[in-house]
KEKE-3310 file (N, C-alpha, C; in steps of 0.2 Angstrom, whole numbers, plus 5000, padded with zeros to 4 digits):
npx = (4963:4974:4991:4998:5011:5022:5037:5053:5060:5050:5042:5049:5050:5037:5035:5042:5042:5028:5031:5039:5028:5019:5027:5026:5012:5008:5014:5021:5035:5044:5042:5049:5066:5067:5060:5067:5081:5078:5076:5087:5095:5089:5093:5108:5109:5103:5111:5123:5118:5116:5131:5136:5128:5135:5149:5145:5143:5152:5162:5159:5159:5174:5177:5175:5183:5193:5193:5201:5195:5182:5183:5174:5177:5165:5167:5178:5179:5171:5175:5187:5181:5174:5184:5190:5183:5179:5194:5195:5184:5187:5200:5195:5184:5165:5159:5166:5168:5175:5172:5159:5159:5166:5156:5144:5147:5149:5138:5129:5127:5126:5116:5107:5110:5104:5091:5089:5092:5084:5070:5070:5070:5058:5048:5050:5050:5034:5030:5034:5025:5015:5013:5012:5000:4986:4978:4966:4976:4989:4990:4987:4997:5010:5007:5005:5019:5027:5020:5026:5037:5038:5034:5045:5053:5052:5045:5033:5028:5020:5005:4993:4996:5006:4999:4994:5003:5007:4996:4996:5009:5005:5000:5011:5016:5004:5002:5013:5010:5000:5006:5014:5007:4998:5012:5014:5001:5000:5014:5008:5000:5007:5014:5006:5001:5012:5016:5003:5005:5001:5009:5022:5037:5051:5054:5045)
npy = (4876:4886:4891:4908:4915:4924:4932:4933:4946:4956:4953:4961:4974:4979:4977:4987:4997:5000:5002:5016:5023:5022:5027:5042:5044:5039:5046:5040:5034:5025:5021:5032:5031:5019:5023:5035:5026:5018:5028:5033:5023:5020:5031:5029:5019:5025:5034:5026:5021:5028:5033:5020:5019:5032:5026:5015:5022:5031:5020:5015:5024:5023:5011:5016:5023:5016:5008:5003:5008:5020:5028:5042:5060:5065:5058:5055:5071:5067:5059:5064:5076:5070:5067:5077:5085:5077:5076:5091:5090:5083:5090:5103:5102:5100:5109:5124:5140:5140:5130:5127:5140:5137:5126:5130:5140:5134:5123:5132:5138:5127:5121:5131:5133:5119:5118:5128:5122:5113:5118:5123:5112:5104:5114:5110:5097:5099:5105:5097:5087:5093:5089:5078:5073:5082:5087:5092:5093:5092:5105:5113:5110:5115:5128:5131:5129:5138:5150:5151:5152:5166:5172:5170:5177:5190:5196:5203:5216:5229:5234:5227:5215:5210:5209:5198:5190:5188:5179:5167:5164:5158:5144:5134:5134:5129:5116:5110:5108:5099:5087:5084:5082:5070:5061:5060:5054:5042:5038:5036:5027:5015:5014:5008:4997:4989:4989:4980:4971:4967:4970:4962:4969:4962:4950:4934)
npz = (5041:5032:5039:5042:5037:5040:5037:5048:5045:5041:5054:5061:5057:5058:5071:5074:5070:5076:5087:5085:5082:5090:5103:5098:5100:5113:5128:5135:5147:5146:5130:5125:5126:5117:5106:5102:5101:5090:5078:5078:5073:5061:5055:5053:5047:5033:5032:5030:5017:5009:5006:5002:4991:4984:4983:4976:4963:4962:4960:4947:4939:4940:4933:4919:4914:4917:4908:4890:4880:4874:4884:4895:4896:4906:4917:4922:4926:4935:4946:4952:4954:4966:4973:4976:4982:4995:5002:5005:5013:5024:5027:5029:5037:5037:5041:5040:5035:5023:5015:5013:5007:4994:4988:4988:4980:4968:4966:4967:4954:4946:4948:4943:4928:4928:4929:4921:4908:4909:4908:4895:4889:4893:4885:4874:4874:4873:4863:4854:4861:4857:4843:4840:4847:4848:4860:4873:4884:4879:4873:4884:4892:4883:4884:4896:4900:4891:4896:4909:4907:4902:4913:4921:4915:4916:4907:4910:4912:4917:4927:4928:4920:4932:4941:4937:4934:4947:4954:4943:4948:4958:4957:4952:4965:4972:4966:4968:4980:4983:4976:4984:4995:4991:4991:5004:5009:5001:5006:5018:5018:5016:5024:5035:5028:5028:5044:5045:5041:5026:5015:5009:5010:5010:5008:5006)
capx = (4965:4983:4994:5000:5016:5026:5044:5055:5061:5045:5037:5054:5048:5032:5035:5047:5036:5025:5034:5040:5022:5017:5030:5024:5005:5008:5015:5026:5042:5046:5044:5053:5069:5067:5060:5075:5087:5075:5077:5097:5096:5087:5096:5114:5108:5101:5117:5126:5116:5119:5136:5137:5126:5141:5155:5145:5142:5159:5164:5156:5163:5179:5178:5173:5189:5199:5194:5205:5190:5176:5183:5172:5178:5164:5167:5182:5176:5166:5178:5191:5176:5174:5189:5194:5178:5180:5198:5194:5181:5189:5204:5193:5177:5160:5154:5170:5165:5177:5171:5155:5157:5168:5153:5139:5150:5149:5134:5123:5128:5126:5111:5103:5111:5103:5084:5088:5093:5077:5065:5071:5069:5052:5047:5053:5045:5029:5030:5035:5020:5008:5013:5008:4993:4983:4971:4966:4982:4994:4988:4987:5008:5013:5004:5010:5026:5029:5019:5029:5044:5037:5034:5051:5059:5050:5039:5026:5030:5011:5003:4988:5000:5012:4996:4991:5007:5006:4992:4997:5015:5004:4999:5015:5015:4998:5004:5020:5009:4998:5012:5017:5003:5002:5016:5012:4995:5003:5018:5007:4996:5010:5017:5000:5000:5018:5011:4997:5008:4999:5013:5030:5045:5058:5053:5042)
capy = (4882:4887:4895:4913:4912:4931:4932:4938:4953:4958:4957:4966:4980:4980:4980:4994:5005:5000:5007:5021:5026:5024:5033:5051:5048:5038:5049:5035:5035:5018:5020:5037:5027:5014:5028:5036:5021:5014:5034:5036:5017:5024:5039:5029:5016:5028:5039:5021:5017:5034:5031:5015:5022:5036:5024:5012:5025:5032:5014:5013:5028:5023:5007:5017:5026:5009:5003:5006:5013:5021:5032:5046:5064:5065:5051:5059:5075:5065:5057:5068:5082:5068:5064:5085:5086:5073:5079:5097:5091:5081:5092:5107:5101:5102:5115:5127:5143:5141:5124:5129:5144:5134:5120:5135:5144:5128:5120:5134:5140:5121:5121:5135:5127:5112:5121:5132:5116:5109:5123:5120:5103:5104:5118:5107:5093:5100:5106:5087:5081:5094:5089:5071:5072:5088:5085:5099:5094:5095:5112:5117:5110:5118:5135:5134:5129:5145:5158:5152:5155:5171:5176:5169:5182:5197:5200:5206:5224:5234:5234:5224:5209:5209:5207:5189:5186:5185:5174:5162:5159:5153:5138:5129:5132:5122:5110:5106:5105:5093:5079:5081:5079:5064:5057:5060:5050:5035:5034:5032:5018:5011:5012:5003:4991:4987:4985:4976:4963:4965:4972:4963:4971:4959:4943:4928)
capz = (5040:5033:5044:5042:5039:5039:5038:5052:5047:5042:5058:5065:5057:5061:5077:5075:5066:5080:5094:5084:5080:5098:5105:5095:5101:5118:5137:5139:5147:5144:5124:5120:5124:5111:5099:5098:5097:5082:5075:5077:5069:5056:5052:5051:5041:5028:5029:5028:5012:5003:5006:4999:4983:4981:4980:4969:4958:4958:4955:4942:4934:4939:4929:4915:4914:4917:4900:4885:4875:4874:4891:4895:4900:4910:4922:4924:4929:4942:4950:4953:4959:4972:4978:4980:4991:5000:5005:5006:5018:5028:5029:5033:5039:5032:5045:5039:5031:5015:5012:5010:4999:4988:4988:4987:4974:4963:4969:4966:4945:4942:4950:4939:4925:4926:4930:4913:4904:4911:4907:4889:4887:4894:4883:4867:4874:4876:4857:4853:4860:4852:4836:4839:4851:4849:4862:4877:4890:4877:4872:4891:4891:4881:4884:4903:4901:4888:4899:4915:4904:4902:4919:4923:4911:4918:4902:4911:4918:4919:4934:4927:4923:4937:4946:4934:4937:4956:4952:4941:4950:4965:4953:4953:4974:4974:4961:4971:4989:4980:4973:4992:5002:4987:4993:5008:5010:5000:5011:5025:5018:5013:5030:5036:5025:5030:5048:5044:5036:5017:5010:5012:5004:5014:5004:5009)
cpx = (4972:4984:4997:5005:5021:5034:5046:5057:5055:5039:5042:5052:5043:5030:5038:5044:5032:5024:5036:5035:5020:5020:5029:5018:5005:5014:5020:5032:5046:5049:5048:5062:5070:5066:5064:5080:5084:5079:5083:5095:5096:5092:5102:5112:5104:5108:5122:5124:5117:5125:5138:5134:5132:5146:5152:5145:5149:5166:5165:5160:5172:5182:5176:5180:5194:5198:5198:5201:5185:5177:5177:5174:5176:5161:5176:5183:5173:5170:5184:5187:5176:5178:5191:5188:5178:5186:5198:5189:5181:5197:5203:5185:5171:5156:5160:5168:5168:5175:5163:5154:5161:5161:5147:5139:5150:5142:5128:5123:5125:5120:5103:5105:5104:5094:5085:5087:5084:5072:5063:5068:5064:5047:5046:5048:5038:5027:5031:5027:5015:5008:5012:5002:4993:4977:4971:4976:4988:4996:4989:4995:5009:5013:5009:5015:5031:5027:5023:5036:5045:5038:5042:5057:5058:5049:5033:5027:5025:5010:4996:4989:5003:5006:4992:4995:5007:5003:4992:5005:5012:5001:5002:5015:5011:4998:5008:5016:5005:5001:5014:5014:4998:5005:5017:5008:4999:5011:5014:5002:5000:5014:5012:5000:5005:5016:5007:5000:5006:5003:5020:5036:5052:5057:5048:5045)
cpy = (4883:4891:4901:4911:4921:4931:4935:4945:4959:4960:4959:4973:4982:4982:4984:5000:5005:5004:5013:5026:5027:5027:5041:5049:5045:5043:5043:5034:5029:5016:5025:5034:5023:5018:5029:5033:5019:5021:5034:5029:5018:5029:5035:5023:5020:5033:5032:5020:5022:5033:5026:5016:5025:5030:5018:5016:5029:5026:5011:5019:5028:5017:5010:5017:5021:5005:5006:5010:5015:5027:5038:5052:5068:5062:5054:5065:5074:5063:5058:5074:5079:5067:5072:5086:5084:5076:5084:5097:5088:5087:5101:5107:5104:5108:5123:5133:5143:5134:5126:5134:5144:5129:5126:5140:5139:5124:5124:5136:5132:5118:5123:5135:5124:5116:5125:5125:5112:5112:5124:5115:5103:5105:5114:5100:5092:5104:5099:5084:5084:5091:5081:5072:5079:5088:5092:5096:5094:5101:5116:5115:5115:5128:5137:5135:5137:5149:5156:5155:5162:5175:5175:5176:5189:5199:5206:5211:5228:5231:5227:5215:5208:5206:5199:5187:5183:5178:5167:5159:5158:5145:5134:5128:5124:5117:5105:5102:5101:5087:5079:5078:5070:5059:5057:5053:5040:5031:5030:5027:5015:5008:5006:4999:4986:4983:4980:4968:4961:4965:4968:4964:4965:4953:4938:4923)
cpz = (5039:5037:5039:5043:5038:5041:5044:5050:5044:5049:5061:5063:5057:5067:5077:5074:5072:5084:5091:5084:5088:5102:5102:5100:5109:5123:5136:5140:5146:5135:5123:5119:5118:5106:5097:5097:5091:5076:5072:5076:5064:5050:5051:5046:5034:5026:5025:5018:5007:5003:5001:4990:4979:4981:4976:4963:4954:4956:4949:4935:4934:4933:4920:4911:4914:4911:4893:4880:4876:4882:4890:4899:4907:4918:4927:4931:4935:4949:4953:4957:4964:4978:4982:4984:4995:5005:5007:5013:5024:5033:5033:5038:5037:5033:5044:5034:5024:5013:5011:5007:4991:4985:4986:4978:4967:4962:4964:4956:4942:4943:4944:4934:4923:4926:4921:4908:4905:4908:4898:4885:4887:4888:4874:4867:4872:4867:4851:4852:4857:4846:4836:4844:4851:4851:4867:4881:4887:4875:4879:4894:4890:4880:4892:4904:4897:4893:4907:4916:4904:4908:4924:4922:4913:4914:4903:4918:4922:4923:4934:4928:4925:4943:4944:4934:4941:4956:4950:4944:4958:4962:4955:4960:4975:4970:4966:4980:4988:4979:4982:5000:4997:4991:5001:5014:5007:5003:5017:5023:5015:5022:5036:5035:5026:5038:5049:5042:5028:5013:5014:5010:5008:5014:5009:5015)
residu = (UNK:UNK:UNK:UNK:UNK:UNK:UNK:UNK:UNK:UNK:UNK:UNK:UNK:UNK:UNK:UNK:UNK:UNK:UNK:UNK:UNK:UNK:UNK:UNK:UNK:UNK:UNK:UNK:UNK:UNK:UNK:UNK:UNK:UNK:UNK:UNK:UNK:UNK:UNK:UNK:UNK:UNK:UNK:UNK:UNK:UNK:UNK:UNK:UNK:UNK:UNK:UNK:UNK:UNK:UNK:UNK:UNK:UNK:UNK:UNK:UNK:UNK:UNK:UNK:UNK:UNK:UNK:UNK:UNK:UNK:UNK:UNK:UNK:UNK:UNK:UNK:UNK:UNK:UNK:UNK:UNK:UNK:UNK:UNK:UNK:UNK:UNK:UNK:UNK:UNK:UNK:UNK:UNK:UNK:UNK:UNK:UNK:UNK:UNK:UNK:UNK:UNK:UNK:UNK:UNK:UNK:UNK:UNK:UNK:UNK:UNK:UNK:UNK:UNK:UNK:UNK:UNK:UNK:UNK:UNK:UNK:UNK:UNK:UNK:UNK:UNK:UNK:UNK:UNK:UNK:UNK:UNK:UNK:UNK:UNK:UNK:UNK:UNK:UNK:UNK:UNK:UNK:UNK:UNK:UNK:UNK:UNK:UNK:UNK:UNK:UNK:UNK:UNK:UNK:UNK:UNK:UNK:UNK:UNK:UNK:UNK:UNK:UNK:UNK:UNK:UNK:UNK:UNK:UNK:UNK:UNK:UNK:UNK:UNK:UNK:UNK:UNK:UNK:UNK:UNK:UNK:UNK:UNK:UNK:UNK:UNK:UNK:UNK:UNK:UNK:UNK:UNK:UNK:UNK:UNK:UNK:UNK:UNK:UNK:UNK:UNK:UNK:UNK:UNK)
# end
């Protein structure tokens, strides 16, 4: 018979997840300890890793800007927004009320924004695809996506539709708790399977 052969940091995290999982559903004074060091492990190396995301990314836009052509004015924009954030929020702290209603006041326009620009695009697409595939789910695209725009715009004033309104804006709810309990069920057989040793994301 071959041997099983599992990498180390494979079964480091296996054990990890282990005790983490056993500390939620075991009494045990022994594991909560270890929980929460694994936890706050956890959490700094994910802030570390965004981190490290944001200064590649604004590396990335910085090298743009260091080339003699082809610069982009919105790499620009980018990295000069990050730099006055950063100082603004070091200089007053990110729990400081004027830093967050400079970042609120900015945050939120651009936010709803990008949701308009979104609602468009879809809208466009979804007229796109009837025109090549005219089958039912292209038809029921491009139907939803208009009547949500509708209900969005507050079209529908009378007492009759305000009450199919109601109705149809619980759709996207159960749409949205669907893709999440989704993603959900496949994190945790993924997390299983991670356990189990079938899956090793941390090489052979």
């Amino acid at each position: 018979m071959s041997k099983i052969k599992l990498p180390i940091a494979a079964v480091v995290a296996a054990a990890a997840g282990l005790v983490v999982l056993l500390g939620y559903f075991l009494p045990l004074p022994a594991l909560q300890p270890i929980r929460d060091l694994l936890l706050n492990w956890a959490a700094i190396l994910t802030g570390v890793a965004v981190l490290v995301g944001i200064l590649n990314m604004v590396g990335a836009h910085w090298q743009r800007l260091s080339q003699p052509k082809n610069r982009d004015a919105a790499s620009l924009v980018l990295v000069l927004a990050f730099w006055v954030t950063v100082a603004v929020g070091i200089w007053l702290s990110p729990a400081h009320p004027v830093f967050r209603r400079i970042i609120t006041h900015i945050q939120m326009p651009f936010e709803s924004s990008m949701m308009a620009v979104l609602s468009v695009t879809l809208t466009l697409a979804a007229a796109r695809l009837l025109q090549q595939r005219r089958d039912l789910m292209s038809i029921l695209f491009l139907v939803s996506a208009v009547l949500f725009l509708a209900l969005a715009a507050g079209l529908f004033n009378n007492p009759l539709m305000s009450l199919m309104a109601n109705f149809l804006q619980q759709i996207p709810l159960a749409g949205a708790r669907g893709i999440l309990l989704g993603i959900a069920l496949g994190s945790l057989v993924t997390g299983i399977r991670v356990l189990m040793g079938a899956d090793r994301p941390y090489g052979e």
